[in-house]
C-alpha positions as CSV (number, residue, x, y, z in Angstrom):
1,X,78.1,26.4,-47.4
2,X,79.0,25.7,-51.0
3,X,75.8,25.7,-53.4
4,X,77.0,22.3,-54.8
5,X,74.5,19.2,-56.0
6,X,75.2,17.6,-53.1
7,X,74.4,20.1,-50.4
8,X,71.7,21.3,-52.5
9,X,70.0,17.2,-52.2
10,X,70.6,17.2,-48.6
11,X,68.9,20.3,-48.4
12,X,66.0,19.1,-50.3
13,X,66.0,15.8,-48.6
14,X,66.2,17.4,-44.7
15,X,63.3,19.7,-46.1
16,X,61.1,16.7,-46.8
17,X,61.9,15.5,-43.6
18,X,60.8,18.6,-41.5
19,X,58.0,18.7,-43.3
20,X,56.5,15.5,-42.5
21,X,57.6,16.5,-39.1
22,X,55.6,19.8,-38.7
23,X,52.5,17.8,-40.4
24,X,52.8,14.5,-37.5
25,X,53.0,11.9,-40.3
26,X,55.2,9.0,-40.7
27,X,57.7,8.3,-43.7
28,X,56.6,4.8,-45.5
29,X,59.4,5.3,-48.0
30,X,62.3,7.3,-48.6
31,X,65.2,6.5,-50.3
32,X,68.8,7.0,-49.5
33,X,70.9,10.3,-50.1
34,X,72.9,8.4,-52.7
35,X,69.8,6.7,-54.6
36,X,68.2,10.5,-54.6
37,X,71.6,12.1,-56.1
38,X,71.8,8.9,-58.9
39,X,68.0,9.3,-60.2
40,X,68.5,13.2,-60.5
41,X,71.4,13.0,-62.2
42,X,69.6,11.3,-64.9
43,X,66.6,13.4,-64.4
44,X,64.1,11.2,-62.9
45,X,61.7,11.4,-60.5
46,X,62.4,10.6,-56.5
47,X,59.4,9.9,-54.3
48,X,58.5,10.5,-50.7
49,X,55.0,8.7,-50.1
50,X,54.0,9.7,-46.3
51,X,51.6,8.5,-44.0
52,X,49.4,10.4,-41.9
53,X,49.7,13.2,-43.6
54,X,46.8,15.5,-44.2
55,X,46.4,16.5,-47.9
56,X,49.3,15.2,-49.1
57,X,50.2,12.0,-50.3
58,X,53.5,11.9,-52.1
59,X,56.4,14.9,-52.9
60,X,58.6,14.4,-55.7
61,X,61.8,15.8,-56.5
62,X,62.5,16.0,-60.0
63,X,65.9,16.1,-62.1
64,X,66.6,18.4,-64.9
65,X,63.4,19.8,-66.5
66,X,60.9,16.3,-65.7
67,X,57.7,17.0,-64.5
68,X,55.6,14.0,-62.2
69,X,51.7,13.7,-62.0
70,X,51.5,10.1,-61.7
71,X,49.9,10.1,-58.0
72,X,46.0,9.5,-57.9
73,X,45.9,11.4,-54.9
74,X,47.2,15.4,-54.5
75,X,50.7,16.0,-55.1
76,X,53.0,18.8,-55.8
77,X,54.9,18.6,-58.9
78,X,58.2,20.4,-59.3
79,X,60.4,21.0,-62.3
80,X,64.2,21.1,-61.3
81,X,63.7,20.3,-57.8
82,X,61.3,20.8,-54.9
83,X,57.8,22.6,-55.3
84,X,58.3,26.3,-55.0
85,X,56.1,26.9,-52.6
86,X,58.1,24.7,-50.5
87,X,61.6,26.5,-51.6
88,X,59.3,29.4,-50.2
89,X,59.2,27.4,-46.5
90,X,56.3,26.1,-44.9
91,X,55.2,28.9,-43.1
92,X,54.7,31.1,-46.2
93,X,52.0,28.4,-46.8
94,X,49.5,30.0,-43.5
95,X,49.4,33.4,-45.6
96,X,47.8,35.4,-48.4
97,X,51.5,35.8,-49.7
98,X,53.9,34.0,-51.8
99,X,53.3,30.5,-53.7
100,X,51.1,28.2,-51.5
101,X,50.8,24.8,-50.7
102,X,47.6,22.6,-50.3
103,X,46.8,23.3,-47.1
104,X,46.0,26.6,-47.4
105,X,43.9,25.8,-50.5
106,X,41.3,23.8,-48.3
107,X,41.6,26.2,-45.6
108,X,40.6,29.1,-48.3
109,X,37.6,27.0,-49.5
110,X,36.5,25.4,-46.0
111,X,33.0,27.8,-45.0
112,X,33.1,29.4,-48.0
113,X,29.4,30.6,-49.4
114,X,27.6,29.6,-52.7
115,X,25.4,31.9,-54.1
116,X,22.6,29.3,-53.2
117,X,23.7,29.9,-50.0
118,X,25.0,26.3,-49.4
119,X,28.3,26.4,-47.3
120,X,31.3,24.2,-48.3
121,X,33.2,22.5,-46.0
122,X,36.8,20.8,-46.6
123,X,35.0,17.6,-47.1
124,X,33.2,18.7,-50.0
125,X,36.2,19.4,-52.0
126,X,39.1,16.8,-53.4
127,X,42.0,19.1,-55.0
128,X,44.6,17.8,-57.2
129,X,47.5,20.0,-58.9
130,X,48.5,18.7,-62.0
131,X,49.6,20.8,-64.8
132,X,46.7,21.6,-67.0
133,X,45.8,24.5,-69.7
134,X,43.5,26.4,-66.9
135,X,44.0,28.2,-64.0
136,X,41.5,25.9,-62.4
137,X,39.8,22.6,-63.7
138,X,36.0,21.5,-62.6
139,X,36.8,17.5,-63.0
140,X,32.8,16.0,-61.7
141,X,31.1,15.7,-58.8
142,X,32.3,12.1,-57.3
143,X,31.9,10.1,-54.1
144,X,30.0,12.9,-53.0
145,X,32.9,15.7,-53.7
146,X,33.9,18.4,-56.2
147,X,37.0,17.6,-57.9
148,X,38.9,20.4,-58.8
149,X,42.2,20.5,-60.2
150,X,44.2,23.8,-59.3
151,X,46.9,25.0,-61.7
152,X,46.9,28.7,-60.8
153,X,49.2,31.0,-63.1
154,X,47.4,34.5,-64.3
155,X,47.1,35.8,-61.3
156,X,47.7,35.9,-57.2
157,X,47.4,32.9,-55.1
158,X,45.2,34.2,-52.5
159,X,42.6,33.6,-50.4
160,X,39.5,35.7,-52.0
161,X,41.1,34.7,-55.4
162,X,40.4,30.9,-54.6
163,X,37.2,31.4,-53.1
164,X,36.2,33.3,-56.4
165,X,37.5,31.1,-58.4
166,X,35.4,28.1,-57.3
167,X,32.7,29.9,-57.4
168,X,33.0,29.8,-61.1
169,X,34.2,26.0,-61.0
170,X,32.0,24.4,-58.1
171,X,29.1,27.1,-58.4
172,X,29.1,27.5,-61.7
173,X,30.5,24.6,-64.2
174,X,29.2,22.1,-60.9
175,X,26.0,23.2,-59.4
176,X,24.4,25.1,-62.0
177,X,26.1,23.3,-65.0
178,X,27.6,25.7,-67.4
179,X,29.4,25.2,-70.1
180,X,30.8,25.9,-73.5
181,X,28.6,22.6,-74.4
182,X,26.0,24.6,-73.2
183,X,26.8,28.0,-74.7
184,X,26.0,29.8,-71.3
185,X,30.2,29.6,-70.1
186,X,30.1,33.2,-69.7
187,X,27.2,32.7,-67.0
188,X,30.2,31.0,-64.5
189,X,31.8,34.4,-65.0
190,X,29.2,36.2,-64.0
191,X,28.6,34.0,-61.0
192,X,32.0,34.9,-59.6
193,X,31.4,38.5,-60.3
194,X,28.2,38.2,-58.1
195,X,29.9,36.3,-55.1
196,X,30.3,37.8,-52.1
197,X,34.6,37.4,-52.8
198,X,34.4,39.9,-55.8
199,X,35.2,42.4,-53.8
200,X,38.2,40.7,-51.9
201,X,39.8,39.6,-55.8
202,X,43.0,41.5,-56.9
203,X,43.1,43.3,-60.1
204,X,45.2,40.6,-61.8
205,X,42.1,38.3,-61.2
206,X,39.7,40.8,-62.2
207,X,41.7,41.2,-65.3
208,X,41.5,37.5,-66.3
209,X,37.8,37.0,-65.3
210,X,36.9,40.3,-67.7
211,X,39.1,38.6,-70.6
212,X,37.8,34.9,-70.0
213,X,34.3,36.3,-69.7
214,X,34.2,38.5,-72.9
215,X,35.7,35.5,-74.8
216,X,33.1,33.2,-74.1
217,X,30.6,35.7,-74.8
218,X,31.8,36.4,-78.1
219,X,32.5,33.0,-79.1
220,X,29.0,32.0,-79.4
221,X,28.1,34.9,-81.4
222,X,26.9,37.6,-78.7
223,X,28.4,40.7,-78.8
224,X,25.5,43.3,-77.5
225,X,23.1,43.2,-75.0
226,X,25.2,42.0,-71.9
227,X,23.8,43.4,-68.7
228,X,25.8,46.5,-67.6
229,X,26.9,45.3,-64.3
230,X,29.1,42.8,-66.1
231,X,30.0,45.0,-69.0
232,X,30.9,47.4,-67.0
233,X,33.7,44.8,-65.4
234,X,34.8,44.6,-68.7
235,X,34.9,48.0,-69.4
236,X,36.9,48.1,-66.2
237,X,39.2,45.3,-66.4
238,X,39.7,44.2,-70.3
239,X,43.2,45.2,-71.5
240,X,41.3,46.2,-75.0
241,X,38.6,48.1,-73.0
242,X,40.5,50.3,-71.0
């Protein structure tokens, strides 16, 4: 088939279509093949809002280099066309491998441990994933759920890296409160490094935990007396350490 625009927004659209198929939902809006080809063109933003679809509420396609986070609810937003993790296919979602879609977020988190012991359910959690500075945002604790927005980029998408990572944000920044308005940032660090999914992180996570967790250390003035089992993940991990 020729790799025209065309073919390439039928593609897009029939992709949308399966995947509202795979999840049992129902399509509330979609416009036509000619309205989706006219708004790209002059880089806008198509939406498909679905309903009955668990975890998502609305995928955009986007023209030219536009990015979309307008939805209140979680949405995938895509620069120059679909999500990659759905250029990846669906099915790449159900693994540790591979760009990954919302599902498998909640599936990484649901019975997940705190170090109080507390164990997290699906429920507990609302995920967004809206562009943002960090690799993961702790947004409050509302209508009885953690709001986290996920934005990953330094490192793997994968399952222990998630569940380490909200460690830090729901554990750490949520349950225990720390903060850099609190000088004690460093301390979520820590609380990842003392979860039970250290041990299941990759190196690239590691790496970014050791930077993130010397720089807040540092930044309020410490620069001795760090127990060694942290300093040693530094001494480990830190590109200016090693």
């Amino acid at each position: 088939m020729t790799c025209t625009k065309s073919n390439i927004i039928h593609e897009r659209f029939n992709m949308a279509m399966g995947l509202v198929k795979d999840y049992g939902g129902t399509i509330t809006h979609a416009p036509t093949i000619e309205a989706i080809w006219n708004t790209l063109s002059n880089n806008g933003a198509v939406v498909f809002t679905f309903g009955g679809v668990s975890g998502i509420n609305n995928i955009y396609l986007v023209g030219g280099i536009t990015a979309t986070d307008r939805s209140p609810g979680p949405l995938i937003a895509s620069q120059g066309g679909f999500a990659p993790w759905m250029l990846a296919g669906w099915q790449q979602g159900q693994t540790q491998e591979g760009p990954q879609g919302p599902k498998f977020y909640y599936d990484a988190i649901h019975g997940m441990v705190l170090n109080d012991g507390k164990t997290l359910s699906r429920d507990d959690v609302a995920l967004s994933f809206d562009p943002s500075p960090g690799n993961a945002t702790y947004l409050g604790f509302k209508n009885g759920k953690h709001h986290v927005n996920f934005n990953i980029e330094d490192f793997e998408i994968t399952k222990g890296n998630i569940r380490a990572l909200m460690i830090h944000e729901i554990f750490g920044h949520g349950v225990k409160g720390y903060g850099d308005k609190t000088n004690d940032h460093y301390k979520a660090y820590w609380a990842s490094i003392d979860s039970k999914y250290w041990s299941s992180t990759t190196d690239q996570f590691r790496i970014h935990t050791a930077e993130g967790l010397w720089l807040t250390w540092t930044r309020i003035g410490n620069y001795d007396g760090m127990p060694t089992k942290y300093m040693n993940v530094i001494y480990q991990y830190h590109p200016s350490f090693r």
